[in-house]
PAPA-803961 format. One record per residue (C-alpha): x, y, z; residue number from 0. Coordinates in nm, 2 decimals, always signed. Layout:
! residues N
u, v, w, pos
X, Y, Z, NUM
...
END
This chain:
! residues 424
u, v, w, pos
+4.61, -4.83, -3.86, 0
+4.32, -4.52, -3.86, 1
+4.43, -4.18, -3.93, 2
+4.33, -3.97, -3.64, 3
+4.20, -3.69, -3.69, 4
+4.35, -3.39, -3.52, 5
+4.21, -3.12, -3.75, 6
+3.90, -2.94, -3.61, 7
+3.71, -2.60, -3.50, 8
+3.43, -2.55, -3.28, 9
+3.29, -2.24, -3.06, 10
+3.02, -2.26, -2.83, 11
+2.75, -2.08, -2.62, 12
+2.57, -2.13, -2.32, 13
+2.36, -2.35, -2.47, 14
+2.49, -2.53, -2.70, 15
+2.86, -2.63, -2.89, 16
+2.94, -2.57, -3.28, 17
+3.17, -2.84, -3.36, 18
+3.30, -2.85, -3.72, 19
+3.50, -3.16, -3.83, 20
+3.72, -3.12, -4.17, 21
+3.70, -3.48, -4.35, 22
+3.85, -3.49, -4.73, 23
+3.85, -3.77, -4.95, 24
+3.61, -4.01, -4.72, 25
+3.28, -4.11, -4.80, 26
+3.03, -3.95, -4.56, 27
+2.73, -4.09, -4.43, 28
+2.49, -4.11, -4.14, 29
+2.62, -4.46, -4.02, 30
+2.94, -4.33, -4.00, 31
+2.85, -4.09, -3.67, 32
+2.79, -4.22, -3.35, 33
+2.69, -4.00, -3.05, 34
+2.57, -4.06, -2.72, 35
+2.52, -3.78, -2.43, 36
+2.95, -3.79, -2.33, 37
+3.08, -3.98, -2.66, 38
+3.12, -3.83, -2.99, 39
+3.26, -4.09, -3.29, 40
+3.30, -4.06, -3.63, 41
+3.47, -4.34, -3.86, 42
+3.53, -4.32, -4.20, 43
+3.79, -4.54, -4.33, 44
+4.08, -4.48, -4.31, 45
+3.95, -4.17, -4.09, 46
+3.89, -4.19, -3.74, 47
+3.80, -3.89, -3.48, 48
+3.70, -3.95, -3.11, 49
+3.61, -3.73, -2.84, 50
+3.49, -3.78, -2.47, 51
+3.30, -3.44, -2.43, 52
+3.38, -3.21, -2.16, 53
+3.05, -3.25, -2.02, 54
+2.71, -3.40, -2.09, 55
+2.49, -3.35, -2.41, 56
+2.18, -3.39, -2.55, 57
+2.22, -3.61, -2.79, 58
+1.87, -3.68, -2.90, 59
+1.79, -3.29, -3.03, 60
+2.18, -3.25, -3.10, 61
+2.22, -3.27, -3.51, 62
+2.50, -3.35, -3.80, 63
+2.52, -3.19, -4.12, 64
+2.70, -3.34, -4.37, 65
+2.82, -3.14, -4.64, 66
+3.15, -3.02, -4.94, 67
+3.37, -3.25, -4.73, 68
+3.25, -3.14, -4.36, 69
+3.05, -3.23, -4.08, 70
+2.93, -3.01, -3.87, 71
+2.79, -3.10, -3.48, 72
+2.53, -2.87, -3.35, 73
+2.57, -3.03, -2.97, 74
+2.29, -2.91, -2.73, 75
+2.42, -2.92, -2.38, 76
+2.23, -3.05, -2.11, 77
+2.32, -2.75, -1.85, 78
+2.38, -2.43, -1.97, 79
+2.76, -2.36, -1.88, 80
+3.06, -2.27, -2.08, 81
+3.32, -2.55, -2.13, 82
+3.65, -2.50, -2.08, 83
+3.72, -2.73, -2.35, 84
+3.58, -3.01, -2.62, 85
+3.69, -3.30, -2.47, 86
+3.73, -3.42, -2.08, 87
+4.13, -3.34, -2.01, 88
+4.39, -3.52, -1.79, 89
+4.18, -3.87, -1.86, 90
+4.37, -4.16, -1.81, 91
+4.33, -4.47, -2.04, 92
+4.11, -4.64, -1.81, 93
+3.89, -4.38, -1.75, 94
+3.88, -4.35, -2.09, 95
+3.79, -4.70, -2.21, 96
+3.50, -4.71, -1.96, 97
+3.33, -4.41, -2.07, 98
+3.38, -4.56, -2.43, 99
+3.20, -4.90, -2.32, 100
+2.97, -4.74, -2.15, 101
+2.86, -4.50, -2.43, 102
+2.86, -4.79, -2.61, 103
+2.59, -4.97, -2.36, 104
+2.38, -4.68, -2.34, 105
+2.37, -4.68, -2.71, 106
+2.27, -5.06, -2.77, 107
+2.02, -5.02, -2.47, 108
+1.82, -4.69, -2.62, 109
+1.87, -4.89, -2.98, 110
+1.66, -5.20, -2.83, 111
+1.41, -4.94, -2.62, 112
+1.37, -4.79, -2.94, 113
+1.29, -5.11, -3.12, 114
+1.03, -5.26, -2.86, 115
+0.90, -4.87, -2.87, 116
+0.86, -4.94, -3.23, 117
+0.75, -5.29, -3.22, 118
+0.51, -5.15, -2.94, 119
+0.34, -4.83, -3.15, 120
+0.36, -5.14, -3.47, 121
+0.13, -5.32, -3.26, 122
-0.08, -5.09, -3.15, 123
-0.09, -4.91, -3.47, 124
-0.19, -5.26, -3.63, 125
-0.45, -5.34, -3.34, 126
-0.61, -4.98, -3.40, 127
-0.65, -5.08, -3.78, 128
-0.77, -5.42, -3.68, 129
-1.03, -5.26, -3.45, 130
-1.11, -5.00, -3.71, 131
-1.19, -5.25, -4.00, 132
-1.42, -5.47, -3.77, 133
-1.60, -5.16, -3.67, 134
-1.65, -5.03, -4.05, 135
-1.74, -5.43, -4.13, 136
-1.98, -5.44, -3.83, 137
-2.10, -5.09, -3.94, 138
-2.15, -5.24, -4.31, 139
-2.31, -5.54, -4.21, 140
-2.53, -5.32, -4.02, 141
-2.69, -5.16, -4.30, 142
-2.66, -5.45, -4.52, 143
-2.87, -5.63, -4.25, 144
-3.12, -5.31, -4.22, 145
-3.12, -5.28, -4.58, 146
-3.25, -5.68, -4.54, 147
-3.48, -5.61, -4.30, 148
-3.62, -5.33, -4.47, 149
-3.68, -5.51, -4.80, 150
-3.80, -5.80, -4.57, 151
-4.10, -5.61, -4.43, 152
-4.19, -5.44, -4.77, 153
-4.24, -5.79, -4.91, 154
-4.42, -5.87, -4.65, 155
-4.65, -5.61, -4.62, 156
-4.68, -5.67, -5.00, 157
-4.73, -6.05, -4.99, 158
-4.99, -5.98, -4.70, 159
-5.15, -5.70, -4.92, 160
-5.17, -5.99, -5.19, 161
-5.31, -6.23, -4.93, 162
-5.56, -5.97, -4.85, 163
-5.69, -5.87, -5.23, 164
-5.68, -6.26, -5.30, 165
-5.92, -6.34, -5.02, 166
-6.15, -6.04, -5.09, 167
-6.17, -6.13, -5.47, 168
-6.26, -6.51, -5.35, 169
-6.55, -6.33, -5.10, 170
-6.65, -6.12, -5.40, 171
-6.65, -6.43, -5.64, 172
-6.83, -6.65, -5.37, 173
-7.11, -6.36, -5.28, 174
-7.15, -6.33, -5.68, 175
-7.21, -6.74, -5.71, 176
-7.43, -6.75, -5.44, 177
-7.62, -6.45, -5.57, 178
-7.64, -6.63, -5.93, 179
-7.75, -6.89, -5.75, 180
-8.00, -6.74, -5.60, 181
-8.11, -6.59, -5.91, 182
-8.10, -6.91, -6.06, 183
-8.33, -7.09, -5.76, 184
-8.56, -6.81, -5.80, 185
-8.57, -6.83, -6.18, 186
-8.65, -7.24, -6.10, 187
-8.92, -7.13, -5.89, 188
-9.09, -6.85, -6.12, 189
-9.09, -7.18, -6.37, 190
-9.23, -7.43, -6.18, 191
-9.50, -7.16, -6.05, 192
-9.61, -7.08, -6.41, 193
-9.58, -7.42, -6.52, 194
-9.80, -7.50, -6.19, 195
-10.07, -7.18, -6.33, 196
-10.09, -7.33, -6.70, 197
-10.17, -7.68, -6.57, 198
-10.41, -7.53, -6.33, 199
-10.60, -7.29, -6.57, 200
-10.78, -7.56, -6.84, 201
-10.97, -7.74, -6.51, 202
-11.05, -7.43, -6.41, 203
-11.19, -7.40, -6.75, 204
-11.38, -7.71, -6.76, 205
-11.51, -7.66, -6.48, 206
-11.63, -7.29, -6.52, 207
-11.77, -7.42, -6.86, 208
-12.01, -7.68, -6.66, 209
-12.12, -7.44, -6.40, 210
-12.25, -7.19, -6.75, 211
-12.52, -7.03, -6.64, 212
-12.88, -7.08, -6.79, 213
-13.02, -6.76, -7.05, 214
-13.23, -6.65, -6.79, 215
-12.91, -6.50, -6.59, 216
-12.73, -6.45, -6.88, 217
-12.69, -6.04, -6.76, 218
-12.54, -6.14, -6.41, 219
-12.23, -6.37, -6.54, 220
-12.09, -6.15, -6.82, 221
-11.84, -6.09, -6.66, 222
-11.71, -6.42, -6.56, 223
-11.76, -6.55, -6.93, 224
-11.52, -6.27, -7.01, 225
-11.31, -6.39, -6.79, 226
-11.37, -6.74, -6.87, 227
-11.25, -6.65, -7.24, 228
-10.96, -6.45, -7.12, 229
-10.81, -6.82, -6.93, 230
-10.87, -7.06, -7.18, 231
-10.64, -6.88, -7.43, 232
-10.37, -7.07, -7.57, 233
-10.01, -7.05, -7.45, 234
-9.74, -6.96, -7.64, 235
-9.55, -7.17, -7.87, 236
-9.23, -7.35, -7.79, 237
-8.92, -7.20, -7.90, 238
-8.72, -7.44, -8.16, 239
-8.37, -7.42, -8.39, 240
-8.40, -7.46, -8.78, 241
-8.12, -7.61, -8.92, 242
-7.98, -7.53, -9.26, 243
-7.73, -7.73, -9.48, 244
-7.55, -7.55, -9.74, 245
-7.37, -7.77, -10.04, 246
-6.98, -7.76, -9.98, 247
-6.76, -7.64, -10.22, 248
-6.37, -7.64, -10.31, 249
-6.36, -7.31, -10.45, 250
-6.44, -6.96, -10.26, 251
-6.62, -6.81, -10.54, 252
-7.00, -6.82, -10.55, 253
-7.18, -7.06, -10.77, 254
-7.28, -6.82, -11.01, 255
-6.93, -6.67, -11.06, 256
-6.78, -7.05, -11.12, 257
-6.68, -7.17, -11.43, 258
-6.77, -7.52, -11.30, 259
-6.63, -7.73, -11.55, 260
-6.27, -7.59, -11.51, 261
-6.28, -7.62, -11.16, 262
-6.40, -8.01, -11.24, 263
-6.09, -8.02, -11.49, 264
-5.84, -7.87, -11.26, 265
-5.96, -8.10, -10.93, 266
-5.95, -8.41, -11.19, 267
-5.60, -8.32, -11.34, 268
-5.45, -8.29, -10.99, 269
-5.58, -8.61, -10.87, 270
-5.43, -8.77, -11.17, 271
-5.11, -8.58, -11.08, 272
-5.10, -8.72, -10.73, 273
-5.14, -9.05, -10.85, 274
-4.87, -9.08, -11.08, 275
-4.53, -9.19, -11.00, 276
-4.31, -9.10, -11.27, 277
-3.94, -9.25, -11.18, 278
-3.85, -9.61, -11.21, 279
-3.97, -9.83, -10.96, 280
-3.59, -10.01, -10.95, 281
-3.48, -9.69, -10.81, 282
-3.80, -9.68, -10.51, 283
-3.66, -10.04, -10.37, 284
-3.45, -9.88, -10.10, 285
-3.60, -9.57, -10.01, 286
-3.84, -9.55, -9.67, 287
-4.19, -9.54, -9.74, 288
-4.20, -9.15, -9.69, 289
-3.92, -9.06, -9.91, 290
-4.13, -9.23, -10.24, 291
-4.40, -8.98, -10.11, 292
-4.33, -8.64, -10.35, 293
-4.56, -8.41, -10.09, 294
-4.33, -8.51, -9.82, 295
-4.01, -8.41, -10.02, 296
-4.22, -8.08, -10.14, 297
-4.19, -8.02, -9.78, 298
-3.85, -8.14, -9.70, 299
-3.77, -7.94, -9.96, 300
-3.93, -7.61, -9.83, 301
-3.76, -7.65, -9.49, 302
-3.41, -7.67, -9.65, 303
-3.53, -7.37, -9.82, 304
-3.61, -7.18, -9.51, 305
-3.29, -7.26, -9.38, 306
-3.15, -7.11, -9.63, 307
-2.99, -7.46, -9.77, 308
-3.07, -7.42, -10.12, 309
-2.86, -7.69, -10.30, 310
-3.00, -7.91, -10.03, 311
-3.36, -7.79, -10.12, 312
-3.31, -7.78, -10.53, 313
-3.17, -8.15, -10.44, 314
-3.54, -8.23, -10.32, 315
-3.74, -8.09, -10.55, 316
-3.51, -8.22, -10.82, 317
-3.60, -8.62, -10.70, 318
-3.96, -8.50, -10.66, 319
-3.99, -8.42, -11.02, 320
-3.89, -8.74, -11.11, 321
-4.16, -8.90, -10.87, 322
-4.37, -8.70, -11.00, 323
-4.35, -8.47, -11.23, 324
-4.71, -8.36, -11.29, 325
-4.71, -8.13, -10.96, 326
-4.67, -7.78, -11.10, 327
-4.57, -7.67, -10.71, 328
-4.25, -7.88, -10.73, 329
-4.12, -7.67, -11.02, 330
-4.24, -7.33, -10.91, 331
-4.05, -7.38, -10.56, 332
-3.76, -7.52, -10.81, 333
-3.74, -7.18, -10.96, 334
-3.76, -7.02, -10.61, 335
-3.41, -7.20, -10.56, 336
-3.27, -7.10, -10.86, 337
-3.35, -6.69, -10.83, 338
-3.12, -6.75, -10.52, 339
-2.86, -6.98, -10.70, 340
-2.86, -6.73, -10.95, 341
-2.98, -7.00, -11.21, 342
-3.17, -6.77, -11.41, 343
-3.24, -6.98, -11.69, 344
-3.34, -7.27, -11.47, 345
-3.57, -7.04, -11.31, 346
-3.72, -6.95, -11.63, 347
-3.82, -7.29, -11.71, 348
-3.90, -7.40, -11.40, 349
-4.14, -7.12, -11.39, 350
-4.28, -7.18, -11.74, 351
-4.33, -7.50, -11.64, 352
-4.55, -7.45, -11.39, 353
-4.77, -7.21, -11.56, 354
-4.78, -7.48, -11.81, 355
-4.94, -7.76, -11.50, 356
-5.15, -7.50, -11.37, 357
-5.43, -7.50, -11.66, 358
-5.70, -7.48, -11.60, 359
-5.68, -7.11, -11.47, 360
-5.89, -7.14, -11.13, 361
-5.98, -6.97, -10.84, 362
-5.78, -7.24, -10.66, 363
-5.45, -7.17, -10.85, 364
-5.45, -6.81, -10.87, 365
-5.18, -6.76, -10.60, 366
-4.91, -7.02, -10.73, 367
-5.00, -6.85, -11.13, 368
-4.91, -6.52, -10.99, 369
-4.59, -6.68, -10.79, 370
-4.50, -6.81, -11.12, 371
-4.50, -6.46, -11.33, 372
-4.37, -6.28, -11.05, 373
-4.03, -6.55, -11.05, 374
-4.00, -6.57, -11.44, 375
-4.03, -6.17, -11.45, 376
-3.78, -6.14, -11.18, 377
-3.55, -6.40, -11.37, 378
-3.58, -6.19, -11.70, 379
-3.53, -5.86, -11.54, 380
-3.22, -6.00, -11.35, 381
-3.09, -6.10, -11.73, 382
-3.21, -5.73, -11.80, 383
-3.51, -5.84, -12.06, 384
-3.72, -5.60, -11.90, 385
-3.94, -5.59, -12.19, 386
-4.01, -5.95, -12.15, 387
-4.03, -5.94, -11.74, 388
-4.26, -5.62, -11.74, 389
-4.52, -5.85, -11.94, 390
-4.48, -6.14, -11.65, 391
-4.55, -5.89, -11.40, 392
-4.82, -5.76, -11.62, 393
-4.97, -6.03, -11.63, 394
-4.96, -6.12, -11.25, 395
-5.12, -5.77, -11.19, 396
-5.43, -5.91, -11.39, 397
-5.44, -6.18, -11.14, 398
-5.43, -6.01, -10.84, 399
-5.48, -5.60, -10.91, 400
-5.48, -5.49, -10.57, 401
-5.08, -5.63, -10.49, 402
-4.92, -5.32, -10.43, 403
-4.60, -5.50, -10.41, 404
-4.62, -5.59, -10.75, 405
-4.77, -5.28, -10.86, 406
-4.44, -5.13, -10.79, 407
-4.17, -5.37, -10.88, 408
-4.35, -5.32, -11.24, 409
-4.32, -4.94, -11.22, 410
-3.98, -4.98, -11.14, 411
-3.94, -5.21, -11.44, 412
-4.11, -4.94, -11.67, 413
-3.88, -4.66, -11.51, 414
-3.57, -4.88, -11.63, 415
-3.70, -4.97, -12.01, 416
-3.77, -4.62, -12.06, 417
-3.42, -4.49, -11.92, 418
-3.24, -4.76, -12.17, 419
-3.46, -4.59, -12.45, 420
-3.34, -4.26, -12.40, 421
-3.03, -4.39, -12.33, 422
-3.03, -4.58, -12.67, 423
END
């Protein structure tokens, strides 16, 4: 069974009724009010408090306040007149329960205009965003489109512009052709005119020289036998092209400079090189024909190199040497490898070893001698024998005095044997 709730002040004016409802130990909250313009409810469990008004309210502007246990009604009336109490008096129960149903009704009726009023203002709210998203699309598309059509025309106007330059270029090219041909047709002419005149004047000549008048009127025709002279001169000679053979040679130098039997002894000794096949000719029975080949290893060799394989490339070089191992390029890119293995020793050899192939010293080996010092120098330095490198770049600047590179990696090497003397 509810507690009723008896327990209640209010006041009013013309206007409007203060209604203030005591409710301890509930749990208030807005669900728990129900109003309508004659019927006033409030149920919290186990509390209940019910009043048919004395009159009607406004119950849309009239408000609750909820608050330290109390709730109180602010009830606007819909004509301005003073009650002569809160609730309707001498009701009976059926009056009673019809106003209650009917408060009830009205309620559940403006509820359900409310929602289709909301469900209305939803969908027109949503229909207004609809229609404003296409209209900022179709303003977008718009300019994209314009933007298009813009960018359109300026390549078109281009592209015509183009058009335009291209044919006047092809009307400048053809006016200049037909003028150089022109030129040239004129130029045939002139020739065939002159060549026409020099056939002509030796019968004019001849001729002239039978008509030669007789001693007696010798005063009379000077001057046609100076002209006479002036025609049979001869015509010029004939342009021709003088051809001139100069003796090849192997080495840049001039013949003067050359110390021709060293050359002859350095060509010799690498043809004999070439020609030799050092390894065992067991081990050349499966290889391809290009691998018993120690030039085309030199360069398999070089291309690992490049790479930066350099086990791959010392690998090469190493099965070259034993093809041939008169080649003093094998062994100076074999030291090559080894500066970057950090082989020094091997390096050191290798190198010696091709200064030792490349005798004669030739014009024609003058790079690969200076290759050679600069790696064995480098090697020694690297071992710190600088006196001993210093000398093998010494020696390279002999070869080639104007390698500033050099010049300076042995400056640097004088720098260092001078700061371990002091240091000493």
């Amino acid at each position: 069974m509810p507690v009723w709730l008896r327990e209640y002040s209010w006041r009013q004016s013309a206007s409007a009724v203060y209604l203030s409802l005591p409710v301890r130990g509930g749990r208030i909250s807005p669900a728990s009010i129900f109003c309508s313009d004659q019927y006033l409810k409030v149920s919290i469990p186990p509390f209940l408090f019910e009043a048919i008004l004395y009159a009607p309210i406004d119950d849309t502007n009239s408000t609750a306040k909820i608050g330290n246990g109390i709730i109180f009604f602010t009830l606007y009336k819909k004509e301005a007149a003073m009650w002569d109490s809160l609730t309707l008096a001498n009701a009976n129960k059926e009056k009673l329960q019809y106003l209650r149903e009917n408060a009830v009704l009205k309620a559940h009726e403006k509820a359900k205009e409310e929602t289709e009023a909301k469900k209305v203002t939803k969908q027109e709210n949503k229909k207004y965003a609809l229609e404003a998203t296409m209209k900022l699309e179709a303003a977008e598309r718009k300019r994209i489109e314009d933007l298009k059509e813009m960018e359109r025309q300026k390549v078109t106007e281009e592209l015509e512009l183009w058009k335009k330059q291209q044919k006047d270029a092809e009307k400048h090219k053809r006016v200049q052709k037909e003028w150089q041909v022109h030129q040239e047709v004129e130029q045939l002419k002139e020739k065939k005119k002159e060549k026409m005149n020099k056939t002509r004047i030796p019968n004019e000549g001849t001729s002239k020289t039978r008509l030669k008048p007789t001693k007696g009127s010798h005063g009379s025709c000077s001057i046609f036998s100076e002209n006479l002279k002036e025609e049979q001169l001869p015509a010029p000679r004939s342009g021709a092209t003088i051809k001139i053979n100069f003796t090849s040679r192997v080495f840049p130098t001039a013949l003067r400079e050359s110390r021709i039997a060293e050359e002859e002894e350095w060509l010799h000794k690498q043809a004999e090189a070439r020609r030799t096949i050092s390894a065992d000719l067991s081990e050349l029975e499966d290889l391809k024909e290009e691998e018993k080949n120690a030039d085309w290893l030199k360069d398999k060799g070089n291309k690992m190199f490049a790479m930066g394989n350099y086990l791959a490339a010392v690998n090469a070089y190493n099965f070259a040497v034993r093809l041939n191992n008169k080649l003093p390029l094998l062994y100076l890119n074999r030291a090559a490898c080894h500066l970057k293995l950090r082989n020094l020793h091997k390096a050191i050899e290798d190198s010696s070893k091709a200064l030792e192939l490349l005798t004669p010293p030739v014009p024609d080996n003058e790079s690969a001698r200076v290759k050679a010092y600069v790696r064995r120098g480098t090697a020694f330095c690297q071992l710190e024998l600088y006196t001993e490198g210093l000398q093998d770049y010494e020696a390279a600047l002999k070869i080639d005095p104007k390698n500033k590179t050099i010049e300076k990696d042995a400056e640097k090497i004088r720098h260092l044997i001078q700061g371990t003397t002091q240091d000493s």
